[in-house]
N, C-alpha and C positions, 0 to 999 in steps of 0.2 A: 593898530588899536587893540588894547585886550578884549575880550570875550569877559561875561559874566563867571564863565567856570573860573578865569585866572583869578581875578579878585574875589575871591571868597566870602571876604569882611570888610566892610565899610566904616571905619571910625568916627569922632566928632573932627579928626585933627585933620588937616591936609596942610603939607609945604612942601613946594613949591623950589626948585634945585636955583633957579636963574639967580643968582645974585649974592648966592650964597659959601660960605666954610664951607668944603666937604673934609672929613677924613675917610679914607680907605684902607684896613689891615690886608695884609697881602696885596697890595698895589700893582709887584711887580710883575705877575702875569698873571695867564691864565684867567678866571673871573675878573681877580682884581684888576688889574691892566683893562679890561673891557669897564667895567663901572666908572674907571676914572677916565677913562677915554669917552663915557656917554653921558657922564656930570658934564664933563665938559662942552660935550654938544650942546647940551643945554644950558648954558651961560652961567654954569657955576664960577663965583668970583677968583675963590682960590682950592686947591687939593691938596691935603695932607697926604701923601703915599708913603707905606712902608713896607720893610723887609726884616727879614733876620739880619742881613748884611746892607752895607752901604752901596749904595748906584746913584746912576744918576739919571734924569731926566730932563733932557733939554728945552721943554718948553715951562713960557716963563708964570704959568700960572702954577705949577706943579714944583710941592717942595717933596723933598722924599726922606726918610727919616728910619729909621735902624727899629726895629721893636722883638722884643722878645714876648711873646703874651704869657711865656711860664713864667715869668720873673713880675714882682708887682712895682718893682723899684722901675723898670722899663716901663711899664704902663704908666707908671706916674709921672716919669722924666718925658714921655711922651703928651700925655694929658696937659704939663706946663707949659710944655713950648706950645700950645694945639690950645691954646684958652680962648682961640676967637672959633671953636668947631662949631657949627650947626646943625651937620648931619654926619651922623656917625656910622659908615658900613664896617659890620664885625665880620670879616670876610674869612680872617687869616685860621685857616685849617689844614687839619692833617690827615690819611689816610693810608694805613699799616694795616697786615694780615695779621689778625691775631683772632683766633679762632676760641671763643668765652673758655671751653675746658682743655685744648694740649699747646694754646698758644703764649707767647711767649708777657706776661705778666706783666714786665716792666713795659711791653708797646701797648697793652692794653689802655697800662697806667698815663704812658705822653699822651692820647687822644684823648682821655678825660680830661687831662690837664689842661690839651690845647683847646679843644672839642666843646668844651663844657666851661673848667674853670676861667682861661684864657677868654672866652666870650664874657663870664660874671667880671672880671679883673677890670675889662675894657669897660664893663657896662657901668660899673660903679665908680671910676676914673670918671668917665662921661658926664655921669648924671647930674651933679651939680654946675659943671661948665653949661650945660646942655638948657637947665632951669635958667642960671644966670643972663642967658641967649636969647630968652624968648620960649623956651619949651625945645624947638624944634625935632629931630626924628633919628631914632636909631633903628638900623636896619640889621637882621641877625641873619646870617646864612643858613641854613638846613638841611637838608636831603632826603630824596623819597624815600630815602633808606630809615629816618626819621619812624617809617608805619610799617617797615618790611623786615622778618625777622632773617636771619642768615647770613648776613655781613657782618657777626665775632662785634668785636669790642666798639668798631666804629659806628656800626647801627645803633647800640646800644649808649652809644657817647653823643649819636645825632637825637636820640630819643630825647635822652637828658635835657643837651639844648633847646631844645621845641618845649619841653617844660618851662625850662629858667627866662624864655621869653615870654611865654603865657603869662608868668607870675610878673616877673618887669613890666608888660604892659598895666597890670593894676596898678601897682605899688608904683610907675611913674604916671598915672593918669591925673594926679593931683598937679602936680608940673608943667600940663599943656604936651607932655611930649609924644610923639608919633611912635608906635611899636610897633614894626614891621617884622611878623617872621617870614626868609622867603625860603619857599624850596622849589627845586630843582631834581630832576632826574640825572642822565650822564651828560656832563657835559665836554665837548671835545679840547679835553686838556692833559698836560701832565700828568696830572695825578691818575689818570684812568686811562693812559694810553695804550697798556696791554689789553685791553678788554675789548670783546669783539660784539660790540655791540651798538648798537643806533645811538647818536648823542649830537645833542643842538652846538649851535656854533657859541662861544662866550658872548659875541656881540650882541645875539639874538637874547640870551637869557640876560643883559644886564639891562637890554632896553626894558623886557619887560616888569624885571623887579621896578626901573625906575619909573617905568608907567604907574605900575600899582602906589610907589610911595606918592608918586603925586597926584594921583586918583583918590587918597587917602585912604589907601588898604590898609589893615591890620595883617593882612594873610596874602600872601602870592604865591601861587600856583602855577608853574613859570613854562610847564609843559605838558602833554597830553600825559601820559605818562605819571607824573604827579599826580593831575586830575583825577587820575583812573583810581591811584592809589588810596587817595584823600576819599574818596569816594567811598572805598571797597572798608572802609575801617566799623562802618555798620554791619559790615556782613561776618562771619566766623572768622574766628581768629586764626584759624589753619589752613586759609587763604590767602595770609598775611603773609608771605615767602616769597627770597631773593638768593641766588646763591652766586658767589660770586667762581663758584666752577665752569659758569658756561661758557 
């Protein structure tokens, strides 16, 4: 069960995983592999999972499906085939050293793209499927990094995100739809395998984002960590600090 720290915010909207479309960006592991593995605990009817490339997944409620989030013609070719979605997790992200001034420009630039525009691409794709549904809930990934300065291009592309959701939840609140941003600290994957530091298990942080969407959170706070962070953003802003040298 969550704790009150994890849910932050409590909306008008709640729905409810049982019976429903999921799609999931980055399906194939790590987070995404865990969300589409805990929709399904929960009697999700069908899942959309994707990748940059094609696989496959053997069971028969799970279709899987190719996405590029930089291309808008991908998002769209996906969004057609995905017109019965109900809940939309914006998962699929990226994580590259690129240090704001001697790092390299062009990695800066894919983390925005993926990080940021990649999440607008999907969310604007969505939004009318999502109305036409019933309203139902999109869910944005983020990072503690989202409040912590020192992680170069990608903190400052998970910043961005945590905005472009802030504003999505207005601007889809007329539609009934659930705007969930969630964040998380490290979580024990790929993407962050060199790094010697404490990190939740995938399973653990996708039950809890799915707690919070159907607890009808606006905001998930998916670990202590987080909490601390989310917290600390009252306090100075030179407190605000992560380095990814440790």
């Amino acid at each position: 069960m969550l704790t009150n720290d994890v849910i932050t915010q409590v909306g008008d909207v709640v729905v409810a995983v049982e019976g429903r479309v999921v799609v999931v960006t980055g399906g194939r592991r790590g987070l995404g592999a865990a969300l589409v593995d805990e929709v399904l605990s929960r009697g999700a009817r069908k899942v959309y999972s994707t990748a940059r490339s094609a696989y496959v997944d053997e069971r028969p409620e799970v279709f899987t499906a190719e996405l590029e989030v930089r291309s808008a013609s991908s998002v769209a070719a996906l969004a057609k085939a995905t017109a019965d979605a109900d809940i939309v997790f914006n998962n699929a992200g990226v994580l590259l050293a690129a240090p704001l001034l001697t790092g390299d420009l062009e990695r800066a630039t894919e983390m925005f793209d993926v990080n940021v525009f990649g999440l607008l691409r999907v969310a604007r794709a969505y939004a009318p499927i999502l109305a036409a549904n019933g309203g139902g809930a999109l869910v944005n990934m983020h990072s503690v990094l989202s409040w912590l300065a020192g992680s170069g291009a990608y903190g400052a592309s998970k910043a961005a995100a945590w905005s472009v959701t802030n504003s999505l939840r207005l601007e889809l609140a007329h539609q009934n739809t659930q705007v969930v941003g969630a964040h998380a600290g490290f979580i024990d994957t790929e993407m962050v395998a060199t790094m010697d530091l404490p990190k939740a298990t995938p399973a653990d942080i996708a039950a809890r984002i799915v707690d919070g969407l159907e607890a009808g959170a606006t905001e998930v706070l998916a670990d202590d960590v987080t909490v601390a962070a989310k917290a600390a953003l009252a306090g100075p802003v030179e407190r605000l600090t992560f380095s990814f040298a440790r």
